[in-house]
SELOBA-369846 format. One line per field, with one value per residue (C-alpha): residue number from 1; residue in one letter; x, y, z. Coordinates in pm, whole numbers. Layout:
BEGIN
pos c(NUM|...) .
code c(A|...) .
east c(X|...) .
north c(Y|...) .
up c(Z|...) .
//
This chain:
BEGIN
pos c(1|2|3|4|5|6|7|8|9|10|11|12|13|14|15|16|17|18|19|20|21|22|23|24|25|26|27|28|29|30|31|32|33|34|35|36|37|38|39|40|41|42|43|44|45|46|47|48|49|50|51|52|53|54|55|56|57|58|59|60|61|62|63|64|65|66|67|68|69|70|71|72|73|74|75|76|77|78|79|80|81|82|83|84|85|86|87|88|89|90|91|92|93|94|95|96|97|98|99|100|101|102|103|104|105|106|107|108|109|110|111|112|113|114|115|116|117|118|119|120|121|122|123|124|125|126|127|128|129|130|131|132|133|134|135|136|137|138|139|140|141|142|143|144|145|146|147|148|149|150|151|152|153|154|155|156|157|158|159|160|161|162|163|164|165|166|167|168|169|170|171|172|173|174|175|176|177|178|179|180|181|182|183|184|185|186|187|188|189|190|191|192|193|194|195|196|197|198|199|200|201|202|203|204|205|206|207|208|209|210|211|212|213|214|215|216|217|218|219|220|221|222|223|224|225|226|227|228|229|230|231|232|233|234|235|236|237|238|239|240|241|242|243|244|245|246|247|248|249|250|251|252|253|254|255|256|257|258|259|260|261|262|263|264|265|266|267|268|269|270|271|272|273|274|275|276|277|278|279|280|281|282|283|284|285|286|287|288|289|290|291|292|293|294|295|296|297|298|299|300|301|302|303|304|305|306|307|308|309|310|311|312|313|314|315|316|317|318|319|320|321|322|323|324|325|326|327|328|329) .
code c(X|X|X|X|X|X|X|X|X|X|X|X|X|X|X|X|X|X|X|X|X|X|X|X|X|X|X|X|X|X|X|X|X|X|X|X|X|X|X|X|X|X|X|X|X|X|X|X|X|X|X|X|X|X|X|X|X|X|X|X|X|X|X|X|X|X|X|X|X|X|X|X|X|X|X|X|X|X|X|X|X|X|X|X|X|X|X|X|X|X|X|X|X|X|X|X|X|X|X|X|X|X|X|X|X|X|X|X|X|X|X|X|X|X|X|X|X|X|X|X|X|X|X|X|X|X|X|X|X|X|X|X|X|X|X|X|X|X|X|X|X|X|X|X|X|X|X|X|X|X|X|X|X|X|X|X|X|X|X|X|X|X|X|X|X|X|X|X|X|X|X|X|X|X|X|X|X|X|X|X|X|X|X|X|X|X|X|X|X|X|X|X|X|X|X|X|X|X|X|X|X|X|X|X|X|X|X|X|X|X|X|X|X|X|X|X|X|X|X|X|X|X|X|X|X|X|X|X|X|X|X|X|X|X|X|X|X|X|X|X|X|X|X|X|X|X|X|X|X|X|X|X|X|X|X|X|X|X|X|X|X|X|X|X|X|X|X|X|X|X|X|X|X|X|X|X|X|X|X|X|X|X|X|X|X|X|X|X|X|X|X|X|X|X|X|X|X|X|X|X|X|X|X|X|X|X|X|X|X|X|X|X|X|X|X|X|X|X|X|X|X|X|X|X|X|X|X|X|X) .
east c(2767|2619|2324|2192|1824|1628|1237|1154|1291|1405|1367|1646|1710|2078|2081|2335|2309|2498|2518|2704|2787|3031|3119|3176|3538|3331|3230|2888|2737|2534|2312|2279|2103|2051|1991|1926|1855|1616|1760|1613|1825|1758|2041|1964|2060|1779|1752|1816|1494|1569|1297|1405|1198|1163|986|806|902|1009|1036|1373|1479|1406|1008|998|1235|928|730|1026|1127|808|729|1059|963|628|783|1041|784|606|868|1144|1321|1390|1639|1483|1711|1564|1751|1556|1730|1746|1683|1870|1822|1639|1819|2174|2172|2147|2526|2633|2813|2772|2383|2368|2087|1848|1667|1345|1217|1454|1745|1640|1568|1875|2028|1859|1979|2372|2321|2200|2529|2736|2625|2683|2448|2214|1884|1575|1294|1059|1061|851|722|497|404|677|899|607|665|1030|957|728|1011|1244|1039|1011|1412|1444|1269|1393|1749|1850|2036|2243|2180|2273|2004|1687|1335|1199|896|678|672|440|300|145|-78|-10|-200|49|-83|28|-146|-194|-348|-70|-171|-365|-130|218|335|295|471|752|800|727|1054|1255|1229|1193|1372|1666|1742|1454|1354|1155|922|687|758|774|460|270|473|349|-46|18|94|-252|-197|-375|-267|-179|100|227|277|376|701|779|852|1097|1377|1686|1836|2153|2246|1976|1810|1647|1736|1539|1637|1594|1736|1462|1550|1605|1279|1095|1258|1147|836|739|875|651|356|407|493|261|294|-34|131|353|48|-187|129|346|618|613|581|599|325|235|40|-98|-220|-451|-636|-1047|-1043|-912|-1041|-1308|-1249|-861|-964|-1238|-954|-684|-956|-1037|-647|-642|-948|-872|-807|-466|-217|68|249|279|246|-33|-210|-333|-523|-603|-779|-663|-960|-921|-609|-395|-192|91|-12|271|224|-173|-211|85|-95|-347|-61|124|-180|-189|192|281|129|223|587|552|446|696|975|826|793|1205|1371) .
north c(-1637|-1954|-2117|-2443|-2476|-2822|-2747|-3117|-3511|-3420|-3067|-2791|-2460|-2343|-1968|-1803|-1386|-1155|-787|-711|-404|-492|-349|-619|-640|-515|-190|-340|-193|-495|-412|-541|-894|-1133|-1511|-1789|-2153|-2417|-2806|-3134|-3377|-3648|-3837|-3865|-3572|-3292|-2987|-2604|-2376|-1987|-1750|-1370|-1154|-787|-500|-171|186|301|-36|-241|-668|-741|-640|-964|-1173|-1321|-1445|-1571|-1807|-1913|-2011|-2183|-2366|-2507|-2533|-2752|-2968|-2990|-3119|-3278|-3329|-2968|-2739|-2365|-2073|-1727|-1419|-1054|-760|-352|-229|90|388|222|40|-76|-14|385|444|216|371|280|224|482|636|689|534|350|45|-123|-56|-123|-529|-519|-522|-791|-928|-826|-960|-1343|-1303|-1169|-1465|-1729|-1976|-2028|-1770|-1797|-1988|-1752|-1421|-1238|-852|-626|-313|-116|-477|-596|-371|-449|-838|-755|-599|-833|-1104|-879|-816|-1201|-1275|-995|-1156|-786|-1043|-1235|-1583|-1745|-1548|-1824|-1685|-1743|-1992|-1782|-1423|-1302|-979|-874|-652|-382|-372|-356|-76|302|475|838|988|863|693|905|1123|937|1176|1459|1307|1217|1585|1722|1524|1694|2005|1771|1963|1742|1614|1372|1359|1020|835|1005|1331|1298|1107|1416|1615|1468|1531|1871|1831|1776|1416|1069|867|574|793|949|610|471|728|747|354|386|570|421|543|757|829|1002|1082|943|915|876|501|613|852|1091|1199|843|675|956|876|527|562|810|533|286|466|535|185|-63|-422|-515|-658|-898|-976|-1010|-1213|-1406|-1629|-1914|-2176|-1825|-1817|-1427|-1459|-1173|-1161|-895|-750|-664|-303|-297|-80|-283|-205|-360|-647|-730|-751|-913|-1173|-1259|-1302|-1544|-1732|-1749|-2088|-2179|-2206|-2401|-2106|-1881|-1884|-1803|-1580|-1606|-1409|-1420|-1195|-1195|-1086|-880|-762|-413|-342|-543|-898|-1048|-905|-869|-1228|-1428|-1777|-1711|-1584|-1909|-2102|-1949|-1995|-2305|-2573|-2395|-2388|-2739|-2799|-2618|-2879|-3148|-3066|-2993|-3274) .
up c(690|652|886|907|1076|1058|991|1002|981|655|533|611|530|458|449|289|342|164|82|-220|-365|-672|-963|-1234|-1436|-1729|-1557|-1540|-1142|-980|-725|-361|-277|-23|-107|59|-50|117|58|91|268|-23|-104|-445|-672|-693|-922|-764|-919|-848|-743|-792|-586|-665|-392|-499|-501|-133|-95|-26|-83|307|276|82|341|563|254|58|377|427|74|67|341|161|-163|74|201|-65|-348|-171|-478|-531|-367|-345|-405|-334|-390|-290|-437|-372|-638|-802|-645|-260|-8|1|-349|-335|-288|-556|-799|-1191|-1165|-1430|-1559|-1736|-1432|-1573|-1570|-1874|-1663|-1376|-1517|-1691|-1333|-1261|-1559|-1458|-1135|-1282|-1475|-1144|-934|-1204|-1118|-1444|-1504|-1307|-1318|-1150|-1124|-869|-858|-661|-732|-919|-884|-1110|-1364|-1349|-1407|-1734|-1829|-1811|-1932|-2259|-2271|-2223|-2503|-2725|-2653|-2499|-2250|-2453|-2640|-2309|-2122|-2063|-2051|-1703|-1700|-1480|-1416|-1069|-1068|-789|-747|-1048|-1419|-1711|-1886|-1909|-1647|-1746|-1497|-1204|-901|-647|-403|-507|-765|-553|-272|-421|-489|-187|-72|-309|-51|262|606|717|936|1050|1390|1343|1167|1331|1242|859|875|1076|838|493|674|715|347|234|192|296|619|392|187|491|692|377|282|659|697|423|639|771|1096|1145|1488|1687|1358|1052|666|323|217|-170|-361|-449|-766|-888|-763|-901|-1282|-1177|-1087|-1385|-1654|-1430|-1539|-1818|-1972|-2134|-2123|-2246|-2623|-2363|-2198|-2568|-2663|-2404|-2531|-2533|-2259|-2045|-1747|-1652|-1332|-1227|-832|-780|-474|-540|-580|-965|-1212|-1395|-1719|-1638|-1451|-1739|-1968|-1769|-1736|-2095|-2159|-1931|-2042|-2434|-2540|-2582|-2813|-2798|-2990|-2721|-2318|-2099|-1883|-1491|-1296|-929|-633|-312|-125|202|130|100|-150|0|-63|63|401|451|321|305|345|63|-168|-91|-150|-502|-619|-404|-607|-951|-872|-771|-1109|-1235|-1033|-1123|-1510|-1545|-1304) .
//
Protein backbone atom coordinates (compact mmCIF):
# COMPACT_ATOMS: atom_id res chain seq x y z
CA UNK A 1 0.00 0.00 0.00
CA UNK A 2 1.30 3.11 -0.97
CA UNK A 3 0.31 6.79 0.57
CA UNK A 4 1.02 10.07 -0.49
CA UNK A 5 0.69 12.97 2.34
CA UNK A 6 2.00 16.65 1.57
CA UNK A 7 3.79 18.11 4.89
CA UNK A 8 4.50 21.41 3.16
CA UNK A 9 4.84 23.53 -0.42
CA UNK A 10 7.38 21.15 -1.21
CA UNK A 11 8.12 18.32 1.14
CA UNK A 12 6.08 14.88 0.92
CA UNK A 13 6.14 11.76 2.43
CA UNK A 14 5.44 8.54 0.30
CA UNK A 15 4.96 5.66 2.66
CA UNK A 16 5.38 2.45 1.55
CA UNK A 17 4.35 -0.38 4.50
CA UNK A 18 5.06 -3.77 4.27
CA UNK A 19 5.21 -6.92 6.34
CA UNK A 20 7.32 -9.52 4.96
CA UNK A 21 7.95 -12.78 6.07
CA UNK A 22 10.16 -14.50 3.18
CA UNK A 23 12.38 -17.01 2.97
CA UNK A 24 15.13 -16.16 0.39
CA UNK A 25 15.88 -18.73 -2.79
CA UNK A 26 19.10 -19.42 -0.90
CA UNK A 27 17.33 -20.74 2.22
CA UNK A 28 18.51 -17.59 3.86
CA UNK A 29 15.06 -16.56 6.55
CA UNK A 30 14.65 -12.61 6.41
CA UNK A 31 12.86 -11.15 9.01
CA UNK A 32 9.76 -8.82 9.02
CA UNK A 33 10.07 -4.88 8.22
CA UNK A 34 8.22 -1.96 7.48
CA UNK A 35 9.77 0.96 5.38
CA UNK A 36 8.84 3.96 4.36
CA UNK A 37 10.63 6.76 2.39
CA UNK A 38 10.24 10.66 2.77
CA UNK A 39 10.90 12.58 -0.90
CA UNK A 40 11.55 16.00 -1.85
CA UNK A 41 9.58 17.18 -4.71
CA UNK A 42 12.92 18.68 -6.40
CA UNK A 43 13.04 18.23 -9.87
CA UNK A 44 16.52 17.79 -10.01
CA UNK A 45 17.90 14.30 -9.22
CA UNK A 46 18.58 13.74 -5.34
CA UNK A 47 20.35 10.86 -3.55
CA UNK A 48 18.09 8.11 -1.33
CA UNK A 49 20.25 7.75 2.30
CA UNK A 50 18.76 4.60 4.34
CA UNK A 51 18.31 4.72 8.07
CA UNK A 52 17.85 1.07 9.61
CA UNK A 53 16.27 1.29 12.87
CA UNK A 54 16.58 -1.53 15.35
CA UNK A 55 14.16 -1.81 18.96
CA UNK A 56 15.25 -3.60 22.24
CA UNK A 57 14.44 -6.84 23.80
CA UNK A 58 10.48 -7.16 24.32
CA UNK A 59 10.54 -4.65 22.02
CA UNK A 60 9.11 -4.81 18.28
CA UNK A 61 9.94 -2.38 14.67
CA UNK A 62 6.63 -0.17 15.37
CA UNK A 63 8.07 1.26 18.95
CA UNK A 64 10.39 3.14 16.65
CA UNK A 65 7.51 4.18 13.94
CA UNK A 66 6.65 7.76 15.65
CA UNK A 67 10.37 8.85 15.86
CA UNK A 68 11.43 7.48 12.52
CA UNK A 69 8.48 9.70 10.75
CA UNK A 70 9.20 12.48 12.55
CA UNK A 71 12.90 12.55 11.96
CA UNK A 72 12.16 11.93 8.37
CA UNK A 73 10.18 14.74 8.35
CA UNK A 74 13.15 17.15 9.69
CA UNK A 75 15.72 15.42 7.84
CA UNK A 76 13.00 16.35 4.87
CA UNK A 77 12.97 19.86 5.63
CA UNK A 78 16.05 20.19 6.41
CA UNK A 79 18.05 18.76 3.17
CA UNK A 80 15.73 18.95 0.35
CA UNK A 81 18.10 17.33 -1.79
CA UNK A 82 17.84 14.05 -0.08
CA UNK A 83 15.16 11.41 -0.23
CA UNK A 84 14.90 9.56 3.37
CA UNK A 85 14.29 5.86 3.43
CA UNK A 86 13.59 4.31 6.86
CA UNK A 87 13.05 0.73 7.33
CA UNK A 88 12.20 -0.57 11.29
CA UNK A 89 12.57 -4.26 11.62
CA UNK A 90 11.30 -7.22 14.21
CA UNK A 91 13.80 -8.63 15.06
CA UNK A 92 14.26 -12.64 15.43
CA UNK A 93 12.50 -14.11 17.94
CA UNK A 94 9.75 -10.57 18.87
CA UNK A 95 7.08 -9.44 16.75
CA UNK A 96 6.02 -10.57 13.36
CA UNK A 97 9.20 -12.14 13.21
CA UNK A 98 8.56 -14.96 15.97
CA UNK A 99 6.81 -17.44 13.57
CA UNK A 100 9.31 -17.18 10.88
CA UNK A 101 10.77 -20.16 10.14
CA UNK A 102 14.70 -20.49 9.24
CA UNK A 103 15.79 -17.75 11.86
CA UNK A 104 17.93 -20.46 13.20
CA UNK A 105 19.82 -20.41 16.09
CA UNK A 106 22.16 -20.01 17.95
CA UNK A 107 20.14 -16.83 18.80
CA UNK A 108 22.77 -14.04 19.82
CA UNK A 109 23.62 -11.00 18.83
CA UNK A 110 25.94 -12.06 15.50
CA UNK A 111 22.93 -13.57 14.07
CA UNK A 112 20.68 -11.54 14.89
CA UNK A 113 22.84 -8.52 12.61
CA UNK A 114 23.46 -10.91 10.10
CA UNK A 115 19.62 -10.62 9.49
CA UNK A 116 19.89 -7.40 9.15
CA UNK A 117 22.50 -8.00 6.90
CA UNK A 118 20.14 -10.71 4.76
CA UNK A 119 17.48 -8.37 4.80
CA UNK A 120 19.81 -5.26 3.02
CA UNK A 121 20.49 -8.06 0.50
CA UNK A 122 16.53 -9.21 0.32
CA UNK A 123 15.37 -5.67 -0.40
CA UNK A 124 18.10 -4.87 -2.95
CA UNK A 125 18.42 -1.38 -2.64
CA UNK A 126 22.31 -0.68 -1.72
CA UNK A 127 23.54 -0.93 2.31
CA UNK A 128 22.75 1.68 4.78
CA UNK A 129 24.05 4.69 5.66
CA UNK A 130 22.89 4.80 9.20
CA UNK A 131 22.14 2.37 11.35
CA UNK A 132 20.16 3.01 14.49
CA UNK A 133 19.90 0.88 17.95
CA UNK A 134 18.45 1.09 21.41
CA UNK A 135 18.94 -0.96 23.99
CA UNK A 136 19.52 -4.61 22.91
CA UNK A 137 19.01 -3.05 18.98
CA UNK A 138 22.24 -1.20 20.06
CA UNK A 139 24.10 -4.03 20.66
CA UNK A 140 22.89 -5.50 17.44
CA UNK A 141 24.25 -2.33 15.41
CA UNK A 142 27.92 -2.69 17.14
CA UNK A 143 27.66 -5.78 15.86
CA UNK A 144 27.09 -5.30 12.64
CA UNK A 145 29.29 -2.47 12.26
CA UNK A 146 32.10 -5.05 13.39
CA UNK A 147 30.82 -7.86 10.76
CA UNK A 148 30.84 -4.99 8.13
CA UNK A 149 34.13 -4.32 8.53
CA UNK A 150 35.39 -7.85 9.03
CA UNK A 151 33.81 -8.45 5.45
CA UNK A 152 31.49 -11.33 7.29
CA UNK A 153 28.94 -9.66 4.65
CA UNK A 154 30.46 -10.05 1.54
CA UNK A 155 32.93 -7.67 -0.51
CA UNK A 156 29.77 -5.92 -1.72
CA UNK A 157 28.61 -5.27 1.86
CA UNK A 158 29.49 -1.18 2.57
CA UNK A 159 30.31 -0.17 6.13
CA UNK A 160 27.58 2.17 7.33
CA UNK A 161 28.91 5.79 8.02
CA UNK A 162 27.24 6.15 11.35
CA UNK A 163 26.13 3.69 13.80
CA UNK A 164 23.45 5.22 16.86
CA UNK A 165 23.42 3.59 19.98
CA UNK A 166 21.15 4.58 22.27
CA UNK A 167 21.15 4.31 25.43
CA UNK A 168 23.34 0.93 26.16
CA UNK A 169 27.41 0.76 27.07
CA UNK A 170 29.31 -1.71 24.84
CA UNK A 171 30.95 -3.63 27.34
CA UNK A 172 30.24 -7.19 28.89
CA UNK A 173 28.10 -6.67 31.72
CA UNK A 174 28.64 -9.44 34.24
CA UNK A 175 26.59 -8.89 36.76
CA UNK A 176 23.13 -8.62 34.34
CA UNK A 177 20.88 -5.79 34.48
CA UNK A 178 18.82 -5.46 37.70
CA UNK A 179 15.45 -7.67 37.72
CA UNK A 180 15.58 -8.60 33.75
CA UNK A 181 17.26 -11.89 33.98
CA UNK A 182 14.99 -13.13 36.43
CA UNK A 183 12.01 -12.09 34.58
CA UNK A 184 12.64 -13.50 31.65
CA UNK A 185 12.57 -16.77 33.54
CA UNK A 186 9.77 -16.43 35.44
CA UNK A 187 7.94 -16.44 31.89
CA UNK A 188 9.24 -19.63 31.10
CA UNK A 189 6.45 -21.00 33.68
CA UNK A 190 4.00 -18.03 32.96
CA UNK A 191 -0.08 -19.41 33.38
CA UNK A 192 -1.73 -19.08 29.94
CA UNK A 193 -3.84 -17.85 28.88
CA UNK A 194 -3.61 -14.01 29.69
CA UNK A 195 -6.45 -12.25 30.89
CA UNK A 196 -4.86 -8.70 30.15
CA UNK A 197 -2.19 -6.53 30.44
CA UNK A 198 -3.21 -5.94 33.56
CA UNK A 199 -3.10 -9.10 34.96
CA UNK A 200 0.48 -10.15 34.03
CA UNK A 201 1.63 -6.86 35.20
CA UNK A 202 -0.10 -7.46 38.92
CA UNK A 203 1.18 -10.89 38.29
CA UNK A 204 5.02 -10.17 37.73
CA UNK A 205 4.52 -7.80 41.40
CA UNK A 206 3.42 -10.60 43.16
CA UNK A 207 6.67 -11.91 41.75
CA UNK A 208 8.92 -9.87 43.82
CA UNK A 209 9.68 -7.60 41.04
CA UNK A 210 9.80 -3.64 40.32
CA UNK A 211 6.73 -1.70 38.72
CA UNK A 212 9.01 -0.71 35.83
CA UNK A 213 9.69 -4.63 34.81
CA UNK A 214 6.21 -5.56 35.33
CA UNK A 215 4.68 -2.65 33.10
CA UNK A 216 7.50 -3.17 30.97
CA UNK A 217 6.96 -7.28 30.02
CA UNK A 218 3.15 -6.67 30.15
CA UNK A 219 3.15 -4.00 27.14
CA UNK A 220 4.87 -6.52 25.08
CA UNK A 221 1.67 -8.83 24.49
CA UNK A 222 -0.33 -9.06 21.42
CA UNK A 223 -4.04 -9.81 21.59
CA UNK A 224 -5.84 -13.09 20.65
CA UNK A 225 -9.46 -13.06 20.95
CA UNK A 226 -10.70 -12.18 24.41
CA UNK A 227 -7.21 -12.89 25.64
CA UNK A 228 -3.61 -11.88 25.49
CA UNK A 229 -0.25 -13.41 24.04
CA UNK A 230 3.65 -13.07 24.73
CA UNK A 231 4.88 -11.15 21.42
CA UNK A 232 8.46 -12.98 21.85
CA UNK A 233 9.43 -16.20 22.01
CA UNK A 234 10.79 -16.72 25.46
CA UNK A 235 13.30 -19.05 24.98
CA UNK A 236 14.80 -17.07 22.10
CA UNK A 237 14.93 -13.53 23.68
CA UNK A 238 16.40 -15.03 26.64
CA UNK A 239 19.55 -16.58 24.30
CA UNK A 240 19.45 -12.98 23.07
CA UNK A 241 19.56 -11.17 25.78
CA UNK A 242 22.29 -13.44 27.62
CA UNK A 243 24.78 -12.98 24.40
CA UNK A 244 23.78 -9.13 24.86
CA UNK A 245 25.48 -9.13 28.06
CA UNK A 246 27.82 -10.84 27.67
CA UNK A 247 29.50 -9.18 24.55
CA UNK A 248 32.14 -6.50 24.45
CA UNK A 249 32.46 -3.94 21.92
CA UNK A 250 34.81 -1.75 23.60
CA UNK A 251 38.02 -2.83 20.85
CA UNK A 252 35.22 -1.45 18.06
CA UNK A 253 34.79 1.40 20.11
CA UNK A 254 39.05 1.83 21.07
CA UNK A 255 39.22 1.25 17.24
CA UNK A 256 36.39 2.28 14.80
CA UNK A 257 37.02 2.00 11.12
CA UNK A 258 37.49 4.17 9.33
CA UNK A 259 35.43 7.20 8.33
CA UNK A 260 32.84 5.14 10.78
CA UNK A 261 30.93 7.60 13.36
CA UNK A 262 29.75 5.48 16.68
CA UNK A 263 27.44 7.86 18.46
CA UNK A 264 26.48 6.83 21.48
CA UNK A 265 23.16 8.70 23.11
CA UNK A 266 23.03 8.18 26.63
CA UNK A 267 20.55 9.13 29.43
CA UNK A 268 22.37 10.63 32.97
CA UNK A 269 22.19 7.75 35.19
CA UNK A 270 25.35 5.73 33.63
CA UNK A 271 27.76 4.04 35.60
CA UNK A 272 30.63 6.52 36.02
CA UNK A 273 33.36 4.56 35.56
CA UNK A 274 31.57 3.76 31.78
CA UNK A 275 30.58 7.12 31.01
CA UNK A 276 34.29 8.40 32.09
CA UNK A 277 35.54 6.20 29.45
CA UNK A 278 33.04 6.50 26.70
CA UNK A 279 34.02 10.13 27.14
CA UNK A 280 37.75 10.10 26.63
CA UNK A 281 37.15 7.98 23.32
CA UNK A 282 35.37 10.50 22.09
CA UNK A 283 37.68 13.32 23.02
CA UNK A 284 41.12 11.77 21.72
CA UNK A 285 42.41 13.61 18.89
CA UNK A 286 41.83 12.20 15.67
CA UNK A 287 43.22 10.24 13.27
CA UNK A 288 42.45 10.12 9.90
CA UNK A 289 43.23 6.25 10.12
CA UNK A 290 40.28 5.24 11.76
CA UNK A 291 36.62 6.73 12.62
CA UNK A 292 35.35 8.43 15.59
CA UNK A 293 33.57 8.45 18.69
CA UNK A 294 30.36 10.60 20.07
CA UNK A 295 28.86 10.83 23.07
CA UNK A 296 25.70 12.54 24.18
CA UNK A 297 23.16 12.80 27.41
CA UNK A 298 19.79 13.16 27.04
CA UNK A 299 18.83 14.64 30.27
CA UNK A 300 15.34 13.90 31.81
CA UNK A 301 14.84 11.00 30.11
CA UNK A 302 13.91 7.03 30.68
CA UNK A 303 15.48 4.53 29.21
CA UNK A 304 13.46 4.91 26.04
CA UNK A 305 14.91 7.98 24.44
CA UNK A 306 13.04 7.89 21.55
CA UNK A 307 9.82 8.15 23.35
CA UNK A 308 10.59 10.32 26.64
CA UNK A 309 12.46 12.83 24.43
CA UNK A 310 11.95 12.58 20.90
CA UNK A 311 12.68 16.38 20.09
CA UNK A 312 16.03 16.43 21.96
CA UNK A 313 17.07 13.09 20.25
CA UNK A 314 16.25 14.73 16.90
CA UNK A 315 18.07 17.74 17.87
CA UNK A 316 21.16 15.52 18.35
CA UNK A 317 21.08 13.30 15.01
CA UNK A 318 19.25 15.82 12.70
CA UNK A 319 22.04 18.06 11.80
CA UNK A 320 24.68 15.08 11.69
CA UNK A 321 22.75 13.19 9.13
CA UNK A 322 22.45 16.36 7.30
CA UNK A 323 26.04 16.34 7.18
CA UNK A 324 26.14 13.14 6.26
CA UNK A 325 23.74 14.16 2.81
CA UNK A 326 25.46 16.75 2.07
CA UNK A 327 29.07 15.08 2.23
CA UNK A 328 27.95 12.06 -0.46
CA UNK A 329 25.58 13.99 -3.12
Amino acid sequence: MITKTRISTSIYIYTVTTHQCHILSFNMAVIAYDEFTSSSSSLSPVSTFTIILIHGLLGCGNDFADFAHSLASNLSASHASADWRMVTVDLRNHGRSTDIEGLLPPHDVENTARDIANLVEYLDRGWPEVVVGHSLGGKVVLQYALSSAQGDYGDSAQLPKQVWVLDVAPGAFEGGYDGIEEALYSLKTLPTPIPSKEWLADYMINLGFSKSIADWVSSSLKKSGEHELLSFNVDGVIEMYTSARDTDYWPLLEHPPKDMEIAVVRTENWDPDVAERLESLANRESDESTGKVSVDVVPNSGHWIYRDQPEMLMEIMTPRLVSLAQSNI
